[in-house]
N, C-alpha and C positions, 0 to 999 in steps of 0.2 A: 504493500500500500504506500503509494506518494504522500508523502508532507508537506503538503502547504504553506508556504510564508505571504500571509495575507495582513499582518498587522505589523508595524513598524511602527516603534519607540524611541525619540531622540531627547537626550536627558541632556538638558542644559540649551540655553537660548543664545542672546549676542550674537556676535558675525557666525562665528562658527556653525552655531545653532540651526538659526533662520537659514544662511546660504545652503546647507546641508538640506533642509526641510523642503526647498524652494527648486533645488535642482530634484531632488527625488521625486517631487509631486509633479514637477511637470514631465521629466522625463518619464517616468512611471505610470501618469495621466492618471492621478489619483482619484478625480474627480465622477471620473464613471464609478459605474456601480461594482464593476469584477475585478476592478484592478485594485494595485495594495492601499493601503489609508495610512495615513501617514499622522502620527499625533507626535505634540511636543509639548515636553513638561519643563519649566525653569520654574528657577524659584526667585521671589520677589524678593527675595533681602540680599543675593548676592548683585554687585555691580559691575556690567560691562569691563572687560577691561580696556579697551578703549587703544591699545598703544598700536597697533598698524593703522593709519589713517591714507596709506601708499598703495595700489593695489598694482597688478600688472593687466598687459593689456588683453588677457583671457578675460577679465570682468565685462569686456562688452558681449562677448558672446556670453556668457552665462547671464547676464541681465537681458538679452534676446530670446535667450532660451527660455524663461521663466516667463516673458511675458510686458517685462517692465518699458512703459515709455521714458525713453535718454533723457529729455528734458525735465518731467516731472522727478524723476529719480535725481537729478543733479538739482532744480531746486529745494527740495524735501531734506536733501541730506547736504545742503550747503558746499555740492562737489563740484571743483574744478581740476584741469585740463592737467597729466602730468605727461611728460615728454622723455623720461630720466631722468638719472641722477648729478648733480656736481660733486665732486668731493673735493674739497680744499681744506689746504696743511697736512695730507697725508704722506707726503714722498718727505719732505725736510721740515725741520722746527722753522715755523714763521719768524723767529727770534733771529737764526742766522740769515735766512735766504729771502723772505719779505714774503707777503701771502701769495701763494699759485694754487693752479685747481685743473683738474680735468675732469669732464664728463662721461657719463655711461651715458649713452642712447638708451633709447628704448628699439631705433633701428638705424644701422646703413644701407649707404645709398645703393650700392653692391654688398650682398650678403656673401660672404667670404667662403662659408660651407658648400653652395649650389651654384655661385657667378661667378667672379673672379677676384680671385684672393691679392687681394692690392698691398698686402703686408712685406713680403720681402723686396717691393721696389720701395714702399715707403722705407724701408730701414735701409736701402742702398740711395735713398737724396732722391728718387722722382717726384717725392711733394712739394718742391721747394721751399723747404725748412720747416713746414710749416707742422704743430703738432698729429699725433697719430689723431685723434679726435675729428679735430675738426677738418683733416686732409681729407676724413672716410663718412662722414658726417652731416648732412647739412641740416641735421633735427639741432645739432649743436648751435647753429649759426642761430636758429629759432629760438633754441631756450636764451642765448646771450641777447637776446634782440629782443626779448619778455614776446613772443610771437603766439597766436595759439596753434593749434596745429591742424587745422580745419576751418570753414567758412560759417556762416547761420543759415547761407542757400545748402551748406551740405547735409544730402539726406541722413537721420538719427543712423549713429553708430558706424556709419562712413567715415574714413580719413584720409585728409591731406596726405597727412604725417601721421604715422601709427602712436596712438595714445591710451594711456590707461587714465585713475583719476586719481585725485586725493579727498577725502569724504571725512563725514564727521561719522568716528564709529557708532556713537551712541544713537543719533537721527537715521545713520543706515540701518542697525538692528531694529529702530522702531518702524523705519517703514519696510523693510522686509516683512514684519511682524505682522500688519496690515496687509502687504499684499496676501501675503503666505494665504493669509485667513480667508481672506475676500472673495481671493479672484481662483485660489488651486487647491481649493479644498484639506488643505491642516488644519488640523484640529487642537487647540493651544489650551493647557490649561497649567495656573500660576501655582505650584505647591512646591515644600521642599519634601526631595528624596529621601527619608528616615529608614530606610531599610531595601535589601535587596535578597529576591528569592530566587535559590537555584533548582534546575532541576536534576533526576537521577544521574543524566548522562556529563553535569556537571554546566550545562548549558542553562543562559539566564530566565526566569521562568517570569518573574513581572518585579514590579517595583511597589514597595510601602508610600505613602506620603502623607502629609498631616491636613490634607484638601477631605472633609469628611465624604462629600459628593463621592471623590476619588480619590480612596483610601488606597485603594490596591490597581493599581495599571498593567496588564498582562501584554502583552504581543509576544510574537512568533520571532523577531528579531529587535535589536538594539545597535541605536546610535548613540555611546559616549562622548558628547561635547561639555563634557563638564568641567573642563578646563583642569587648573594644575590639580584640584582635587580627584580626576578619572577616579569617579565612584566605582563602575561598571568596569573598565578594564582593568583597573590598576587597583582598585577594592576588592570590589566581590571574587571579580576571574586573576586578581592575586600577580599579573604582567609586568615582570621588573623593569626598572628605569635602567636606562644607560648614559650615564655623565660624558657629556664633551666638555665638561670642565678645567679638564689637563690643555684643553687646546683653543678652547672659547672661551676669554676671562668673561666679559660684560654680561654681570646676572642681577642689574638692580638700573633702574630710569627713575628720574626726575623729570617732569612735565608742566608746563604751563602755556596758556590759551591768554594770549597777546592779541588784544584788538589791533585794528589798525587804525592811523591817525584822521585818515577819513573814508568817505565811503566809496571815495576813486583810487585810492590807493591803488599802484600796480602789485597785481601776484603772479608773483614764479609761478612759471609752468613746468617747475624740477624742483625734486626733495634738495635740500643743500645740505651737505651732510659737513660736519668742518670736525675735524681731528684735534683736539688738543692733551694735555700732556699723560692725561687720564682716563681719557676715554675720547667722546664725539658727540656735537650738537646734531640734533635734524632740523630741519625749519619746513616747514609747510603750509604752502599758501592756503585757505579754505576763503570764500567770498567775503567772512566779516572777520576774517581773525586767522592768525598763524596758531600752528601747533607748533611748538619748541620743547623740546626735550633733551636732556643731556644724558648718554648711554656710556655706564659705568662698571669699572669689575669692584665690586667691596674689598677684596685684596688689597687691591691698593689705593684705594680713594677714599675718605669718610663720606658723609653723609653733607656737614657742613661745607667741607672742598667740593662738594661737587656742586650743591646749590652755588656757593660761590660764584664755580665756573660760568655756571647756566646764566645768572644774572650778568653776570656781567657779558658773557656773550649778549643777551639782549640790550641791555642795558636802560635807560629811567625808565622806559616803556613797566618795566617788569618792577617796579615799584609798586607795591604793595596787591601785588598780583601771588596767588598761593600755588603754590609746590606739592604736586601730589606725586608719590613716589610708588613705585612699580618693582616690582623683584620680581624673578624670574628662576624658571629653573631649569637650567640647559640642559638637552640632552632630546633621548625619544626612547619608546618602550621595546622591548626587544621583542613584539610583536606587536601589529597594530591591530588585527582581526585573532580573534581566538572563538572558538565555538559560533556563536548567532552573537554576534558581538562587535563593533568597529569605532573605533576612535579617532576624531577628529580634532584642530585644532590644538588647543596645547596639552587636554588631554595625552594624544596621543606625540606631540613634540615640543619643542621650541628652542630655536638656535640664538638669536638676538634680530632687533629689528631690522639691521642691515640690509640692506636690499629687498625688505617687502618683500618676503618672500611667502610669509605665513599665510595672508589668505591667497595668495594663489598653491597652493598646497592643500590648502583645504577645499579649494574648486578643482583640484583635481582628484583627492580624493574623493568626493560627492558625486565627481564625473566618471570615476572607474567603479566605483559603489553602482553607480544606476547603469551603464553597461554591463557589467557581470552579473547585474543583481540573481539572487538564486531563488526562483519561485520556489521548487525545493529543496526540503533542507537536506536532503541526499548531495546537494551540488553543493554545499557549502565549503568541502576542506579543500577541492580543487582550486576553486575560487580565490580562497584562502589565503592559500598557497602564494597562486600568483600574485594577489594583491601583497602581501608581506615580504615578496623577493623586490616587487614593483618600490615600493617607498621606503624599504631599507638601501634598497641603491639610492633613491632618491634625495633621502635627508644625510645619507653621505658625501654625496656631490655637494649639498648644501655647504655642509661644514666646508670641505673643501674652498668651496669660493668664497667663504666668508672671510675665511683663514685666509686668504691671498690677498685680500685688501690690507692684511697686517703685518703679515713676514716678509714681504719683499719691500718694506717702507726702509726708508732711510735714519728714518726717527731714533737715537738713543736718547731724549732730551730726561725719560725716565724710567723707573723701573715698569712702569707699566707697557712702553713701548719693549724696552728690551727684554723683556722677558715675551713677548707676542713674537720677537724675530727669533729669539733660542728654537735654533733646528728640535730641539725635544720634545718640542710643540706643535709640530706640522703634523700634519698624515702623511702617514707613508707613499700614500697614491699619488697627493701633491706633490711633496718632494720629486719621485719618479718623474711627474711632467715638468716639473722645472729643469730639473737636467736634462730632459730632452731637449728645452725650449732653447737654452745656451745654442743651442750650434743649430735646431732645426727651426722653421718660422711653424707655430700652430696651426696646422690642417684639421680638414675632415674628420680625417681617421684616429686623430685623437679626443673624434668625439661620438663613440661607436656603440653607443645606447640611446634609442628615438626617444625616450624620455626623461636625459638628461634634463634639469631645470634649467641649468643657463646654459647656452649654447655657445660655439664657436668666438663669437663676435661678442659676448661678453665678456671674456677671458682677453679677446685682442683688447677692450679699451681700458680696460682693468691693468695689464700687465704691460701695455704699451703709454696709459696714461702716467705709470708709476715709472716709467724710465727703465723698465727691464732691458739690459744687455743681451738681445740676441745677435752672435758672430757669424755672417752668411758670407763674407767678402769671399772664401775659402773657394765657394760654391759657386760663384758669380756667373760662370757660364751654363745654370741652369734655369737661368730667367733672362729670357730672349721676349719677353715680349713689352720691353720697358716702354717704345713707341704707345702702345696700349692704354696701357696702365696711365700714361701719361697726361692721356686724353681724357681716361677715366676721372686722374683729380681735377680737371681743366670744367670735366662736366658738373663736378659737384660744389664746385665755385658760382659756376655761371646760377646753377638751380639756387644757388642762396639768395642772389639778386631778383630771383622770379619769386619765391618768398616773400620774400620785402615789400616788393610790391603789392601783392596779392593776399596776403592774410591779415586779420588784424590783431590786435591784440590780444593779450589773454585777458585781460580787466574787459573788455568789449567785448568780445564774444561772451563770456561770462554774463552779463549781464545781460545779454541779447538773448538769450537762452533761456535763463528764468522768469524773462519777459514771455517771448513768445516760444518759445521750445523749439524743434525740429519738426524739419518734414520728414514725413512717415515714409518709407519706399511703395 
């Protein structure tokens, strides 16, 4: 006899929660009669945590998918345009050298993996000096040019320029929470989790809670989004943690919501990440106010040094504006699916803010969750399976790239930097590609998993904006097509002037937007 998985329980709300709740229901089309039901349980006295406000640019197809209009979602949730990242003072102490900065994109002009890899003529002088960035880049020339990346004639979720957004967590989990309800049939009720029941075969059987309506919540499967407490994975079904602590210091943020001085103010259309001796500010444009947070290891910073820091990066603005502090706990579980079970969010991980990488991790799991999904429970440990090999590679690669924004910095100004560059803190995998990278330029083939998280071209702006010494002079007669390539940078100069011309700002579009929204396709 078949077993049925017809009810579906996700414990815990916020981003993780709702995004989880919003891709299953739609993809699953919960809303007919035969297909699975999807219910979500939070509890009212826990609070959002609020610290990814970055998202990447899979969020437009998962807000397509779901059902959400661009416009309304972005003025609901106070979201504006991001383009990538800058990071400045990462390679040298701004002390000796004076402030620099490079950019991540979000994309180049030529994708290096599938078009033509323009990396070993930039490091033989075909760009004319000009950095790896913005040689390869002309989303770069838009973020320095505060540009947005698209037009108000461009139809919803179109781009100029590929873009993801920046959003208020708290406004996004409230109107996910709304839509969830309204329009894709979840079914949401507010109580806290007081207990959890197993059954014989060791698989979870329903949940306690102090809601008397619904005291006891059964389904046929479970979604843990219940953050660093993973009741259900890391409680009941008992799922050890794994510390990337030895290799990831930053496990504690300080936060503050910096209005701006008026209601024209220009906003970045890129996170600005800025490095100092302790850790790293983020800044984040949102329509009426920055998010500002300073991301720290407790090792070696107190509490008071780092608010310090933080203010004074803002500076009077953040007079008498309050500091809410964030801890974290690095690492992920050394399974993320066990029986009828699956964890999301920091439940099931969490490396540091760096690179936004959290909820796009969690829409991909919710995206491989509703692809595999196993009507029966006979299908669950293949599935399992896969899914547990899928995001253990996954949040390894993370560490990896996180880890590369730190060990190849120049930075000894302190203990906190030098000990981030001590070889005894890398991965071993990393390590491995850095010595390749000495003498070979980053191809394809060192990136030979379709579901790596960053790909090719985030590693070139990463380790090309940091000044990485790759030696090809050796090799020089295996790159015959410098004419090419030439042309290539010549084209992605020219396109920054058609740019300029053509899009408007991010403050104006922005506001164009929450006026009258998008056209629909």
């Amino acid at each position: 006899m078949v077993s049925r998985i017809d009810e579906v329980l996700i414990v815990g709300g916020g981003t993780a929660g709702w995004l989880t709740a919003g891709i299953l229901a739609a993809r699953l089309n919960s809303t007919r009669e035969d297909a699975v039901k999807i219910t979500l349980v939070e509890s009212p006295n826990v609070p959002i945590m609020g610290v990814g406000e970055g998202t990447w640019p899979t969020m437009r197809t998962t807000l397509q998918t779901i059902g959400v209009d661009e416009g309304e979602f972005m003025r609901e949730c106070e979201a504006t345009f991001k383009q990538g990242s800058e990071f400045v003072n990462w390679l040298d102490s701004p002390e000796s050298v004076g402030r620099h900065s490079y950019y991540h994109p979000l994309s180049a002009v030529f994708h290096s993996a599938h078009e033509f890899n323009l990396v070993p003529y930039w490091l033989l002088g075909e760009a004319e000096g000009r950095p790896y960035d913005e040689a390869t880049a002309s989303q770069v020339f838009a973020c320095q040019q505060g540009l947005a990346p698209k037009k108000i004639t461009t139809p919803a979720y179109d781009a100029i320029l590929n873009y993801s957004y920046h959003l208020d967590a708290h406004k996004f989990a409230a109107f996910l929470t709304r839509h969830c309800t309204e329009k894709l049939g979840v079914k949401h009720v507010r109580a806290n989790v007081t207990d959890v029941h197993l059954s014989e075969d060791g698989s979870i059987e329903s949940v306690d809670t102090d809601h008397g309506e619904h005291s006891r919540l059964k389904a046929d499967f479970f979604v843990d989004c219940s953050g660093s407490r993973a009741l259900l994975l890391g409680g009941a079904l008992d799922v050890p943690w794994k510390s990337v602590r030895d290799q990831v210091f930053n496990d504690t943020a300080l936060a503050i919501q910096v209005p701006y001085d008026s209601e024209s103010a220009p906003i970045a259309t890129h996170t600005i990440a800025t490095a100092h001796k302790q850790g790293w500010t983020w800044d984040i444009g949102l329509s009426s106010r920055r998010g500002v947070g300073f991301v720290y290891s407790s090792s070696h910073c107190s509490v008071d040094e780092a608010e310090q820091t933080l203010r004074e990066y803002i500076g009077p603005s953040a007079d008498n504006l309050e500091a809410r502090k964030i801890g974290f706990d690095l690492g992920y579980r050394e399974q993320f699916w066990k029986k009828n079970c699956v964890a999301l969010g920091m439940s099931a991980a969490f490396i540091e803010p760096l690179e936004a990488s959290a909820i796009f991790l969690i829409e991909a799991g919710a995206n491989m969750l509703a692809e595999q999904f196993p009507r029966r429970k006979e299908a669950i440990p293949l599935v399992a399976k896969k899914y547990n090999s899928t995001f253990a590679l996954r949040w390894h690669k993370t560490v990896d790239f996180i880890k590369l924004h730190y060990c190849i910095s120049r930075r000894r100004d302190s203990d906190y930097w030098i000990d981030n560059c001590d070889e005894s803190t890398v991965p071993d995998s990393l390590k491995e590609r850095l010595e390749h990278w000495k003498y070979h330029p980053p191809g394809k083939f060192d990136f030979d998993y379709a579901y790596e998280p960053f790909v090719l071209d985030s590693y070139l702006f990463v380790l090309y904006g940091m000044q990485f010494a790759t030696e090809i002079d050796y090799n020089k007669s295996a790159y015959v097509q410098s004419q090419s390539a030439r042309r290539r940078f010549a084209e992605i100069q020219k396109l920054n002037q058609a740019l300029q011309a053509e899009l408007p700002s991010q403050r104006e579009l922005v506001d164009k937007v929450y006026k009258y929204g998008f056209q629909r396709i």
